[in-house]
Backbone as a ProteinNet text record, in pm:
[ID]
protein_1_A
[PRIMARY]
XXXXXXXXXXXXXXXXXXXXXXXXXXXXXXXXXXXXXXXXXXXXXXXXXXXXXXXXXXXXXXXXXXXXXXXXXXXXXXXXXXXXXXXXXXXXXXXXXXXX
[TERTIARY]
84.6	0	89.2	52.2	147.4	109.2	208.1	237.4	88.6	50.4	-45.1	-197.3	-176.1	-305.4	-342	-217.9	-232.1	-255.5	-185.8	-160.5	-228	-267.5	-337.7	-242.9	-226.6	-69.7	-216.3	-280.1	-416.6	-345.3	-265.4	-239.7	-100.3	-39.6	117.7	146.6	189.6	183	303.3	394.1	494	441.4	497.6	475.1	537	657.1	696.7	658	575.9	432.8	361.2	312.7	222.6	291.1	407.5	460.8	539.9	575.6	572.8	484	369.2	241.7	205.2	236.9	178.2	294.3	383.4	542.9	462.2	487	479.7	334	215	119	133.8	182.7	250	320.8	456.1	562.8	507.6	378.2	331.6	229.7	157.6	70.7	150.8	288.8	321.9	412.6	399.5	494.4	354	349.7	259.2	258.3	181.5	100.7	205.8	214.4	257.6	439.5	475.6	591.4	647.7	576.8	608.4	476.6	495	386.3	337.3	272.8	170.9	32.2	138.5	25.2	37.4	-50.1	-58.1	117.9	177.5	285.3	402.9	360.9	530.8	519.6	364.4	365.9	359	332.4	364.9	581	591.4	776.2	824.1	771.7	791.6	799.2	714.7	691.5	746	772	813	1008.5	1100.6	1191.9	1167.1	1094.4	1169.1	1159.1	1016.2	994.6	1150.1	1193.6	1335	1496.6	1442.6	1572.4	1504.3	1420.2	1450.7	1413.1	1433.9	1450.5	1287.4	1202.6	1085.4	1080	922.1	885.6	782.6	781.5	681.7	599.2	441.1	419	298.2	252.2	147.1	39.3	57.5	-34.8	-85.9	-220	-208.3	-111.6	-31.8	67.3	207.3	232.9	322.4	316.3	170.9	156.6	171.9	122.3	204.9	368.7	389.8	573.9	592.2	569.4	629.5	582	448.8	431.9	529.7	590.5	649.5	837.4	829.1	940.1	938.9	846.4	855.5	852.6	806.8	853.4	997.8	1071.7	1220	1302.6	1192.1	1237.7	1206.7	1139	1053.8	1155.3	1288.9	1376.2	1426.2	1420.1	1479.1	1401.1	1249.8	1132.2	1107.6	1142.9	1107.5	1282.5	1384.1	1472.7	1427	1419.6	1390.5	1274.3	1171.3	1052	1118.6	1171.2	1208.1	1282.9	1455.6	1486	1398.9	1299.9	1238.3	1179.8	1120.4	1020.2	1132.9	1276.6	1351.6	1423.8	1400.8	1517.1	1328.8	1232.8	1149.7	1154.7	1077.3	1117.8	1240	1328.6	1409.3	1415.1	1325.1	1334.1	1181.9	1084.4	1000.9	947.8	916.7	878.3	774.4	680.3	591	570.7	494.7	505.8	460.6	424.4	325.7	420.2	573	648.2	767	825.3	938.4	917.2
-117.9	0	124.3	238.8	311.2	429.3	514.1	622.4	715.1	760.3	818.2	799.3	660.5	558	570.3	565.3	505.7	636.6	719.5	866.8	968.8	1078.8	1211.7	1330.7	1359.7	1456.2	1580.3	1573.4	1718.2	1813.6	1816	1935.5	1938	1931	1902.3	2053.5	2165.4	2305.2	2357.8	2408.8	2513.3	2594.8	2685.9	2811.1	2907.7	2887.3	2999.8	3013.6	2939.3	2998.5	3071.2	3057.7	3178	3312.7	3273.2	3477.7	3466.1	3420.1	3453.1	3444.8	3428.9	3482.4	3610.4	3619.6	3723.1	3867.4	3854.9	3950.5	3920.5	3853.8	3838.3	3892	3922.2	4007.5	4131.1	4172.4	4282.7	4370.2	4291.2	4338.6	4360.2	4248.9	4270.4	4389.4	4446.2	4502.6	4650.1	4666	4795.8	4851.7	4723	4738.8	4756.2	4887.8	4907.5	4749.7	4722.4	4647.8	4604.4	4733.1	4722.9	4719.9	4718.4	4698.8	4539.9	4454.5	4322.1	4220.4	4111.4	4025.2	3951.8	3974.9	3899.5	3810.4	3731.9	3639.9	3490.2	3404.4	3256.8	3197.4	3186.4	3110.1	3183.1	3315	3395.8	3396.9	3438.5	3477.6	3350.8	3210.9	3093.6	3089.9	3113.2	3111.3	3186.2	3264.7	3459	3343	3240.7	3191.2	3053.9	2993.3	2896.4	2910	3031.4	3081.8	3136.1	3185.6	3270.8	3128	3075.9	2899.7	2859.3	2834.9	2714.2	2760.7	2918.2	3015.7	3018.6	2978.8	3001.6	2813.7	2838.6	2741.8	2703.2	2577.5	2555	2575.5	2585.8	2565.4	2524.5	2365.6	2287.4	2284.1	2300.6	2235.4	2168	2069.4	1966.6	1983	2097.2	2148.1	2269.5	2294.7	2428.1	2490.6	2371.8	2440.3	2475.5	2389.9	2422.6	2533.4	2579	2668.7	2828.9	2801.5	2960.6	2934.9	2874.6	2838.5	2895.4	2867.2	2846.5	3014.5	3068.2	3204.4	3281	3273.8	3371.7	3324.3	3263.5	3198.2	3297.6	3264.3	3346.9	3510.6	3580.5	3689.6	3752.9	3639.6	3623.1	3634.5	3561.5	3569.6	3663.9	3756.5	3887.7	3912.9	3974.1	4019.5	3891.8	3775.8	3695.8	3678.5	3660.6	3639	3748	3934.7	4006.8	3996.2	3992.5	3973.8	3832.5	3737.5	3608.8	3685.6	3742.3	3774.6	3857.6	3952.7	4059.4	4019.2	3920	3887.7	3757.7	3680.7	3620.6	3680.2	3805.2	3893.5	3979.6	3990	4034	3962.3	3821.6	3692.3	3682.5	3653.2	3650.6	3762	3840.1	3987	3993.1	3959.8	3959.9	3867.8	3703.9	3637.2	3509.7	3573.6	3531.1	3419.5	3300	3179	3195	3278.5	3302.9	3420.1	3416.3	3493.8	3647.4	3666.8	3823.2	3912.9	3857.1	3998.5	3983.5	3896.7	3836.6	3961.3
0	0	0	-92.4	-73.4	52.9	84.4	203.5	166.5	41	45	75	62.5	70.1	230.8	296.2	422.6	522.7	497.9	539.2	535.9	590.1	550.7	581.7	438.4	417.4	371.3	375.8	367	449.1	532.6	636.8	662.8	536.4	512.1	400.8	495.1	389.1	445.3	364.2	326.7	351.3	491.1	528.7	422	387.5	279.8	176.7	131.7	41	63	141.9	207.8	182.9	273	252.9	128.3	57	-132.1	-189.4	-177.1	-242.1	-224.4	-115.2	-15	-67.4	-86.8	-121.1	-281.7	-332.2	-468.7	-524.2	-483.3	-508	-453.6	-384.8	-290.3	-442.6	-429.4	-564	-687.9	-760.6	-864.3	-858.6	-726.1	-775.5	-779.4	-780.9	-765.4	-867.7	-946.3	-1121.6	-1216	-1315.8	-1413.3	-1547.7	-1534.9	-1630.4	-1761.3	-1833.9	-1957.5	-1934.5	-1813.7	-1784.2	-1770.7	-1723.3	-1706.8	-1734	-1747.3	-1812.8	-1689.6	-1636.7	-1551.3	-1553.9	-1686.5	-1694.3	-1624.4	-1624.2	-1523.4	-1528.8	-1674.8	-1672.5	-1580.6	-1631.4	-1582.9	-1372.3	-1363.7	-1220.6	-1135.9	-1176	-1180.5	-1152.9	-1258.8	-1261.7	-1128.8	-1153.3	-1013.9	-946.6	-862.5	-765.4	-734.1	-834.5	-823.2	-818.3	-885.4	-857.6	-725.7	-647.5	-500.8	-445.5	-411.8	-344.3	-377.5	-526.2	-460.4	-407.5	-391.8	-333.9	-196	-145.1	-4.7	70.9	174.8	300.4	312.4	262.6	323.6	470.3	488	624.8	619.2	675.3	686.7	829.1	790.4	928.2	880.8	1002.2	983.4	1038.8	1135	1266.1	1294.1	1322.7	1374.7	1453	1572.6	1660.1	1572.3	1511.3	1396.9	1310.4	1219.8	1176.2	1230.9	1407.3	1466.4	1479.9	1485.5	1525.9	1334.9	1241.8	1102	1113.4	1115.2	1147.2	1181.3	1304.6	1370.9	1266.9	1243.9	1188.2	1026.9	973.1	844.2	881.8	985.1	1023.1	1042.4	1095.3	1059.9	970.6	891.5	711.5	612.9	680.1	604.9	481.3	549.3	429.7	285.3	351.1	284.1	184.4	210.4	82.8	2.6	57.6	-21	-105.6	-77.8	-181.3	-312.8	-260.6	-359.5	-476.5	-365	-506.6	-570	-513.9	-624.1	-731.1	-700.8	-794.6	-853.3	-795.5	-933.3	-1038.8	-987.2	-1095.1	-1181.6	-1127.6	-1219.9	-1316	-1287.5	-1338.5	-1497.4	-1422.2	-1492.4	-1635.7	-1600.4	-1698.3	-1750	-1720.8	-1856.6	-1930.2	-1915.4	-1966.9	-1998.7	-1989.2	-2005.3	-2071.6	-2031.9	-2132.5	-2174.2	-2196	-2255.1	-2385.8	-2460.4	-2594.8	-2564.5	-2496.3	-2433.3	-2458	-2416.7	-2363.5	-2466	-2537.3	-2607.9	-2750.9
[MASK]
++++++++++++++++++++++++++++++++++++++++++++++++++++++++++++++++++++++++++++++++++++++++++++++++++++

């Protein structure tokens, strides 16, 4: 039987998602439109570049989830550098046709 079968991983979340979503709608809503491409693939990339530049934080628990909380407060600076340079690593190089 496999681990997923047996298991309930439903409440298995990366706190540093949260605050790169959170930075990363922040950052996008304060760049004009016709300046960078914010469409599903690129703001997808934005996010998936800061996510593998920083340190997960997993928790399984509500008690975990305030501990990963106060923890990503720690990390404030670290997630607004990652978004910024993903949305800059992005924009200059876009896999999508919008902006090329």
């Amino acid at each position: 039987m496999a681990l997923k079968e047996r298991y309930d991983f439903a409440n298995l979340h990366n706190m540093m998602e949260e605050g790169v979503l959170t930075e990363l709608e922040r950052q996008l809503e304060a760049i004009a439109d016709e300046d960078l491409c914010k469409c599903n693939d690129c703001v997808l990339d934005m996010a998936c570049f800061s996510l593998n530049s920083l340190t997960p934080k997993y928790r399984s628990s509500l008690m975990g989830g305030i501990y990963a909380r106060a923890e990503l407060d720690e990390h404030e600076e670290q997630v607004r550098q990652a978004v910024s340079s993903a949305i800059e690593r992005v924009s200059q190089n876009p896999l999508c046709e919008n902006f090329r």
